[in-house]
C-alpha positions in Angstrom: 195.0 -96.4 32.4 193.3 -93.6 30.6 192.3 -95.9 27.6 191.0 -98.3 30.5 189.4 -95.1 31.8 187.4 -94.5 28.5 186.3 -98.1 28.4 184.8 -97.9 31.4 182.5 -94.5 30.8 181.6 -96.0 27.4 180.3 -99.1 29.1 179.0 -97.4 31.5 177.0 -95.2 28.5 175.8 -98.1 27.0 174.4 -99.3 30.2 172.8 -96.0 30.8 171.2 -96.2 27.4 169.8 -99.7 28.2 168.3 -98.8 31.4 166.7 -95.2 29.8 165.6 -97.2 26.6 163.8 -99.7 29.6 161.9 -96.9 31.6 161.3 -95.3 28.2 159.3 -98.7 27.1 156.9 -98.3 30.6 156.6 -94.6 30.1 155.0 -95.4 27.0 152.7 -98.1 28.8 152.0 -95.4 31.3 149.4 -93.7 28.5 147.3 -97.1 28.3 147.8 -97.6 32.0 146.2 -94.2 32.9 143.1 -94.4 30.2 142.2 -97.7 32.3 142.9 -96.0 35.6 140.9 -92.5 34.7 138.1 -95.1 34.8 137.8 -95.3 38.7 139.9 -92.1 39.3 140.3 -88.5 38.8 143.7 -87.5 37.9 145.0 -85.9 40.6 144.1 -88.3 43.1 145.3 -91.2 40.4 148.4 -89.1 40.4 148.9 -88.7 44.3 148.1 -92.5 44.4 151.3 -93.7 42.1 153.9 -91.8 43.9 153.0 -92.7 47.1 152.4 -96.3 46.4 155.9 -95.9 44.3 157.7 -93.9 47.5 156.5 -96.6 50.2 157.8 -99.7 48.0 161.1 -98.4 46.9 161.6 -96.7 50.4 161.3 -100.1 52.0 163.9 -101.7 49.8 166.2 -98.6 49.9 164.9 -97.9 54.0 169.0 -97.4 54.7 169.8 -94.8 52.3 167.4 -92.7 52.7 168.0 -92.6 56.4 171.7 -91.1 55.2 170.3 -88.4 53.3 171.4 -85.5 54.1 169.9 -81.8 53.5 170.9 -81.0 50.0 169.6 -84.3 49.2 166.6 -83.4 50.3 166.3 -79.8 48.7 166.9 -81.3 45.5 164.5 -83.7 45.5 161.8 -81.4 46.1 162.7 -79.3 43.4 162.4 -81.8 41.5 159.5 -83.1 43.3 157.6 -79.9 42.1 158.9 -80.0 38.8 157.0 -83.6 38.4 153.9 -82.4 39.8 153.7 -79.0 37.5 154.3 -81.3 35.0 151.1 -83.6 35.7 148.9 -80.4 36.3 150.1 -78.8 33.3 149.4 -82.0 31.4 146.3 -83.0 33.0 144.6 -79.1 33.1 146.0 -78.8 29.6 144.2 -82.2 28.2 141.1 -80.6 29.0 140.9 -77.9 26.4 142.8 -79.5 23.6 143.5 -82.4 21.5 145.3 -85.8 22.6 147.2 -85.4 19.3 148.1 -81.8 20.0 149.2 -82.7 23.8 151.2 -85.6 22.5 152.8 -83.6 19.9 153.8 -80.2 22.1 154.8 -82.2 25.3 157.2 -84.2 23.5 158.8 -81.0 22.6 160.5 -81.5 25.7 163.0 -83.6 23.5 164.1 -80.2 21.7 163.8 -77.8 25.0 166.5 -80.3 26.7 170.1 -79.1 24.6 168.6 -76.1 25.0 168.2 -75.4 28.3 171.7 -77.6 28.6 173.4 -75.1 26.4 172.1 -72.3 28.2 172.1 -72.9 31.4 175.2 -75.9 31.7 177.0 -74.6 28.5 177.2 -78.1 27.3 178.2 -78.5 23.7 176.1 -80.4 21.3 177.5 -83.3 19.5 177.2 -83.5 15.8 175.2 -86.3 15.5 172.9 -85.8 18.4 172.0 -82.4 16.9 170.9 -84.1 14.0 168.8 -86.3 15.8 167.2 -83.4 17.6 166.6 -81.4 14.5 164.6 -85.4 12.9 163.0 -86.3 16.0 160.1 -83.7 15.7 159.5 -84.4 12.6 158.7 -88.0 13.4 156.9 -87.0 16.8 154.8 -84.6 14.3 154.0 -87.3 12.2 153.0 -89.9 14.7 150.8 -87.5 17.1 149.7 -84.3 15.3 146.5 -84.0 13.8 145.6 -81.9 10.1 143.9 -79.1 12.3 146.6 -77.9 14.9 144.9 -75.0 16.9 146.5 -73.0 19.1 144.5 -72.6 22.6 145.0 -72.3 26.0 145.2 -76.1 26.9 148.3 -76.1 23.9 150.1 -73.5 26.1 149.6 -75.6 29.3 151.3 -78.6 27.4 154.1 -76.4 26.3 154.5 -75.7 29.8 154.5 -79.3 30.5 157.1 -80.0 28.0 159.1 -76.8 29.3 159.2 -78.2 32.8 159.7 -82.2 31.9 162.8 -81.1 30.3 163.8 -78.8 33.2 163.4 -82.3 35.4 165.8 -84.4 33.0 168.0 -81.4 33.0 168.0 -80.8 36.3 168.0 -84.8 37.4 171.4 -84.8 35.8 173.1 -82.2 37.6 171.3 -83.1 41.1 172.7 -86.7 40.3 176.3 -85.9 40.4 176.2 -84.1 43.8 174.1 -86.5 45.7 172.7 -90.1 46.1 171.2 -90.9 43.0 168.8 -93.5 44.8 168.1 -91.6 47.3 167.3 -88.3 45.4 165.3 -90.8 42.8 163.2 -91.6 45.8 163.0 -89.2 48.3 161.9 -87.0 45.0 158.9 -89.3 44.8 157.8 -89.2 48.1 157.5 -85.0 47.6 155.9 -84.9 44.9 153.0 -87.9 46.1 152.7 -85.2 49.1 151.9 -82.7 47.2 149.6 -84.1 44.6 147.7 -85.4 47.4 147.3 -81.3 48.4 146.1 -81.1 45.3 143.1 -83.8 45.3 141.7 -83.4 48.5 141.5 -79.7 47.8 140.1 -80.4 44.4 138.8 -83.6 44.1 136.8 -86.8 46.2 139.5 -88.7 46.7 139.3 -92.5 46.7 141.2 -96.1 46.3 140.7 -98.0 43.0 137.5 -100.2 43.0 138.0 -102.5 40.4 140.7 -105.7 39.2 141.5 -103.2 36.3 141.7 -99.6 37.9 143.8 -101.5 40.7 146.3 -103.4 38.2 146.6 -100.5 36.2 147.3 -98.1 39.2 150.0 -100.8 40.7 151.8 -100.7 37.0 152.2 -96.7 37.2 153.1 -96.3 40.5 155.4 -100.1 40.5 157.4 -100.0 36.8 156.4 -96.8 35.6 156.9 -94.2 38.5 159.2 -96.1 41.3 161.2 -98.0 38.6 161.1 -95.5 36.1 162.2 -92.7 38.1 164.7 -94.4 40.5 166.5 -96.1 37.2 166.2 -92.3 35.1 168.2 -91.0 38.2 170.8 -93.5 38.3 171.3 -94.2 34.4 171.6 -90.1 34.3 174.9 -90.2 35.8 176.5 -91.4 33.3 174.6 -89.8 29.9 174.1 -86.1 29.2 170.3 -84.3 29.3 170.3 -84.4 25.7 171.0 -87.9 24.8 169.1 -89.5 27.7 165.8 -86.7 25.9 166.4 -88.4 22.8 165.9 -91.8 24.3 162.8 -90.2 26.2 161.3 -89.1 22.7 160.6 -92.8 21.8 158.0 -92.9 24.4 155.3 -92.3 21.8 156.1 -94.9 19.6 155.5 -97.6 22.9 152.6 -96.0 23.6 151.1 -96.0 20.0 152.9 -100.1 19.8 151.4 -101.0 23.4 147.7 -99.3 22.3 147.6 -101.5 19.5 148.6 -104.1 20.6 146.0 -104.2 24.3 143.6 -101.2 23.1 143.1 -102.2 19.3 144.0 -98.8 18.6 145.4 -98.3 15.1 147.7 -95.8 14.1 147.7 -93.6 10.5 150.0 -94.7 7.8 151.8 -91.4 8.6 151.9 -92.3 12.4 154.2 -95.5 11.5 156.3 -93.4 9.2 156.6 -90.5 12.3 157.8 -93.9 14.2 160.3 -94.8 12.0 161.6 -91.6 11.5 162.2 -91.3 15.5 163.5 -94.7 15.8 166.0 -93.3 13.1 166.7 -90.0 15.2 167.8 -91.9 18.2 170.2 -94.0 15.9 171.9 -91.0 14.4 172.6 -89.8 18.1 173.7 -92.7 19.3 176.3 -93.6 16.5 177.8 -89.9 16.6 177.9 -90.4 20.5 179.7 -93.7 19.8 182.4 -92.1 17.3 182.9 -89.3 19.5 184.0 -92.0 22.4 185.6 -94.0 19.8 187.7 -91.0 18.8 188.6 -89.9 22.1 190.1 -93.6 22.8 192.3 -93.4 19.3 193.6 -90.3 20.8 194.9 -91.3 24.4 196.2 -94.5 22.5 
């Protein structure tokens, strides 16, 4: 029974894996999907747009679980609700006053803030192998993003911010989604957080719809596969893979968005961005295949 036990988390892994390395794939489309958007619309409203559009569909398909939510479900999604929308202020103020290269380079630092927080807050060991892709991946994410003149200014420190509080979501996403609904929190959480980004651009901003065949397509993929996708599947894959595995999945999101950007925006990446690719593609091997011996370990000894 226990062996069949272990079979069934490590399926269950590999699953989660799947579905992470999916949302990962539209996270990295999200970058080419919000130049087009920016277009028509400013960024908070663009932002309020996508998680309400993303609430009302996947509230509609999930109407009867939400209805059963109770009140921790709800607290927890509006922490985490707030954590998303610091995130796209931080990220948004932040890409005013520096560099895309520097933004892409210190939010994706998120990928080495996650065992961190993990091991401070959860005390959750760090396996072997995914240590050692932690310590590769920002080498590669240096490579593919950061510029030769890296400046240190107030926009960098609002994208460290961004990166602090993106890894206190996936952190927090996998505690929240062993106590409660995972479908329910994944949604409720986006509903919050369209609320309050809405604050945000009426306060700040002229809001408005999208105009255009582009702006419109490009706001229905964000808010459709990229926010209520995205975020629903993180929650539910999340129950079944630590913080710091499912960050090292997340830290392949620049090498879609640089693949997806050639491939639609003709944009065309260094020498030394395709080597910072490869090397991240090689960090998220590394992890997995320690994660894998670990399991495979554990099943040799309840044999």
């Amino acid at each position: 029974m226990v062996f069949c036990g272990e079979a069934v988390i490590l399926t269950n892994q590999t699953r989660a894996d799947l579905m992470l390395f999916i949302v990962t794939v539209f996270w990295g489309a999200s970058y080419m999907l919000t130049k087009l958007a920016l277009d028509v619309l400013e960024p908070f409203n663009l932002t309020a747009l996508r998680f309400i559009i993303a609430f009302v569909i996947s509230a509609l398909i999930f109407w009867k679980k939400i209805l059963k939510s109770d009140i921790k479900t709800i607290k927890y999604s509006l922490i985490l609700a707030v954590l998303l929308v610091g995130m796209f202020i931080s990220m948004s103020f932040g890409l005013k006053n520096t560099t895309a290269s520097n933004a892409g380079f210190l939010i994706s630092l998120a990928v080495i803030i996650i065992p961190i927080l993990s091991y401070v807050f959860l005390k959750q060991k760090i396996e072997r192998g995914v240590l050692i892709g932690v310590c590769i991946a920002p080498i590669g994410i240096a490579l593919l993003t950061l510029n030769s003149q890296l400046e240190v200014s107030g926009g960098d420190l609002l994208c460290i911010l961004c990166a602090v509080l993106s890894a206190a979501h996936v952190v927090a996403m996998g505690v929240f989604t062993k106590k409660v609904d995972s479908i329910s929190l994944g949604i409720l959480q986006l509903g919050f957080a369209g609320l309050l980004s809405i604050v945000f651009s009426i306060f700040t901003e002229t809001v408005r719809l999208p105009n255009t065949t582009v702006s419109w397509g490009a706001t229905l993929g964000l808010s459709i596969l990229c926010t209520a996708f995205g975020y629903i599947v993180q929650a539910s894959a999340q129950q079944h893979t630590s913080a710091t595995h499912a960050g090292l999945i997340f830290s392949l999101e620049p090498v879609f968005s640089a693949i997806l950007g050639f491939m639609f925006l003709k944009e065309i990446l260094p020498m030394r961005g395709y080597l910072g690719a490869a090397i991240l593609l090689l960090s998220v091997l590394i992890a997995e295949i320690g994660f894998k011996q670990k399991e495979e370990n554990a099943e040799e000894v309840n044999i």
